[in-house]
N, C-alpha and C positions, 0 to 999 in steps of 0.2 A: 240631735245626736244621731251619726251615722249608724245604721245598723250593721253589727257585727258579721261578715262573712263566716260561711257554714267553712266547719273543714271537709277536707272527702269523706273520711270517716262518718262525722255527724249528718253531710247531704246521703249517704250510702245506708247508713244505717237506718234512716228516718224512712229507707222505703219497706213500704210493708209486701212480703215475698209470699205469705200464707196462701194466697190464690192464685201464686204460682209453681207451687212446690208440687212433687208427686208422689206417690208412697216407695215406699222398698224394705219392708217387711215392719218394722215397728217405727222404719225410720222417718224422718219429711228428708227432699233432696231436691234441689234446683236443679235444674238442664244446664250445663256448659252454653246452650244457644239464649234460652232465655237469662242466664247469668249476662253475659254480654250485652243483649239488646235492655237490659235494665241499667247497664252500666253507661252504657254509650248514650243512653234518653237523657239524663241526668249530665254528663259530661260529652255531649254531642265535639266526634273528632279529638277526644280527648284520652280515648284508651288504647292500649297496646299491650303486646307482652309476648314472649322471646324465650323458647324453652333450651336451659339449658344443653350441651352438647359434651360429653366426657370421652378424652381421646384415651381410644382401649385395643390395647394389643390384642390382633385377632391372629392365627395361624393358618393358612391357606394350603391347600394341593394343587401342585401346578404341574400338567404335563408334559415332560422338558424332552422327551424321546416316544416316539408311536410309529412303532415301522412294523412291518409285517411280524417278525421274530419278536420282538419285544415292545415291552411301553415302560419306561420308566418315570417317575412322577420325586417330587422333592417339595417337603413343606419349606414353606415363604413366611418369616414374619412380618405385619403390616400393623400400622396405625392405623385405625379409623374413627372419624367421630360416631361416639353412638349417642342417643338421648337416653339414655337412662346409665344409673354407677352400679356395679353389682360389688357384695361382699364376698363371691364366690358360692353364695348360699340362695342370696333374693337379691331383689333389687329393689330401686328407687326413681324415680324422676324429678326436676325441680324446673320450675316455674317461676318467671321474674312478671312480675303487672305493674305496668304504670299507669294511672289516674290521674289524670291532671300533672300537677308538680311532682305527686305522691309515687313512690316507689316500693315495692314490696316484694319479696321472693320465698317461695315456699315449697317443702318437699312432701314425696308420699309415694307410698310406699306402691310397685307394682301388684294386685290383689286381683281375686277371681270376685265373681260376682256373690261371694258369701264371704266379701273382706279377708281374704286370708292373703296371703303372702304367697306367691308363685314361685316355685322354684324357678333358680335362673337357667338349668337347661331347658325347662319345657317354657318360657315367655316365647309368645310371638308379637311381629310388630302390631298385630290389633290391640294386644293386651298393653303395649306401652300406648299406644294412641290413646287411647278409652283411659289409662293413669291420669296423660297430660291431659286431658279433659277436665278429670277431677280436680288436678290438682289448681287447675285455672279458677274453679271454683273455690277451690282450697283458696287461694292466694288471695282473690276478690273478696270472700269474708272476712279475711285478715284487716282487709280494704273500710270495711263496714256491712257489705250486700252480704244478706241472709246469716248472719252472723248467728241467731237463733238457730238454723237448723243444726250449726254445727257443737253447739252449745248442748242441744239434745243428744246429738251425738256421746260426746264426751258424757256424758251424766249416764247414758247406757252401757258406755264401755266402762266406767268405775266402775258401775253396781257389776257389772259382768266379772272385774277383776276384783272388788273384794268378794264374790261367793266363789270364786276362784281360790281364792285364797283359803278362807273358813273351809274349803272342802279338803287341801291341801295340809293345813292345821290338824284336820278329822281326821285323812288317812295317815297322819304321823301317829296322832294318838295310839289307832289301832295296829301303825306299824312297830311301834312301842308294846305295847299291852301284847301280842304275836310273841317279841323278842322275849320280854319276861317270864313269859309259859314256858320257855326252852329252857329260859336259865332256870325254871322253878323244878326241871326234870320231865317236863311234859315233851312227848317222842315227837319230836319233828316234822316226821313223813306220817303219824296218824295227823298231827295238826293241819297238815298240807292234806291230806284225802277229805279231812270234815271243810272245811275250805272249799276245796271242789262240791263237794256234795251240794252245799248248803251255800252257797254266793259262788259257783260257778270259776272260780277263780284259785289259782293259788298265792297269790299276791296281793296282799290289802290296797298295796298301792296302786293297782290295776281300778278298783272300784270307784266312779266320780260321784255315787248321789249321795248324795250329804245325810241323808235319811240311811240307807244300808251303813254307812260307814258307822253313824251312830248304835244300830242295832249289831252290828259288827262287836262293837268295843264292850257292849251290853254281855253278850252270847258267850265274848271271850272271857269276860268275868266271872261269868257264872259255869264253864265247864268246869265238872269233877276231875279230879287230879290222877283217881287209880282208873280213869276210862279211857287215859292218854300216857298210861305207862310204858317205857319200854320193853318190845318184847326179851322174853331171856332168852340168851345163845346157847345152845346146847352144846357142850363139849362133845366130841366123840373119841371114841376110846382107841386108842393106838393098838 
């Protein structure tokens, strides 16, 4: 009986990445160079891959008179291909790899070196080159190569986004249990000084740690009623 050929995925994934991975803060990550030369050992003359190109209105100054007395200038609109899509806010890049037969294409997001998202006025073309890099790597595990580290990935960024969340949950609570003290006749602007005093802040929702927000909801339960009355208005006499 012939033996069953591997798919790419199964030849890609069956290689083990752990002794070539590097750190980046809790995380393991492959090099864009050794991603490749692990791809290509495996499928020798068989890989490739082609970053997308999004045609993007840019607006140009162009100067259409320069004479001693005057210079005058006139914006140009043009097409150009850029490699990366913006939503006007960040960006993205996307990535096609082919393996063999196999074809895959994937996106991600432009980020700084602490994963955050770049705004799209301050990207420069380092920060999209250094993107498509990842994101070739991105697309390769898609492929099968190093699929684990990006597996750890994603399992850091859940636990990230539900204490995210629970913390979010917490300063409702205490943005809740704040409102009710108003409605209950407690003066607003002493509520907002003991605030300051005592957590730094006048807005529960300002505060991220999960621990104050809880001690928050505690503090607010237990202030006395006549220690946050309104002061009286003094009439004055006509």
């Amino acid at each position: 009986m012939a033996e069953q050929k591997k798919s790419v995925f199964q030849t890609l994934n069956s290689i083990s990445v752990q002794k070539h991975t590097k750190k980046k803060g809790n995380l393991d990550y492959l090099e864009w160079s050794t991603a490749i030369t692990l791809a290509n050992d495996a499928f020798p003359d068989g890989v490739s891959y082609k970053v997308r190109e999004f045609p993007t209105k840019i607006y140009k100054q162009i100067c259409v008179e320069d004479s001693k007395d005057c210079k005058r200038y006139v914006i140009v609109e043009d097409v150009q291909p850029l490699q990366y899509c913006s939503d006007g806010r960040t960006a993205w890049v996307e990535v096609e790899v082919t393996v063999a037969d196999h074809t895959i294409s994937e996106t991600l997001a432009v980020m700084d070196n602490r994963n955050h998202s770049i705004p799209v006025n301050d990207i420069t073309s380092t920060d999209v080159n250094k993107s498509i890099k990842r994101c070739l790597v991105k697309a390769l595990a898609n492929c099968g190569l190093g699929l684990s580290c990006w597996q750890k990935d994603l399992e850091e960024s859940y636990n990230a986004t539900v204490e995210t969340v629970k913390n979010a949950e917490k300063a409702l609570t205490a943005i809740e249990t704040f409102k009710a003290k108003v409605t209950e006749g407690y003066d607003r602007n002493k509520l907002v000084s003991w605030l300051k005093v005592n957590y730094g802040c006048s807005n529960p929702a300002t505060i991220e740690d999960a621990e104050k927000l809880n001690q928050l909801k505690t503090d607010l339960d237990n202030l006395k009623a006549e220690d946050f009355k309104a002061d009286k208005k003094v009439k004055e006499d006509k």
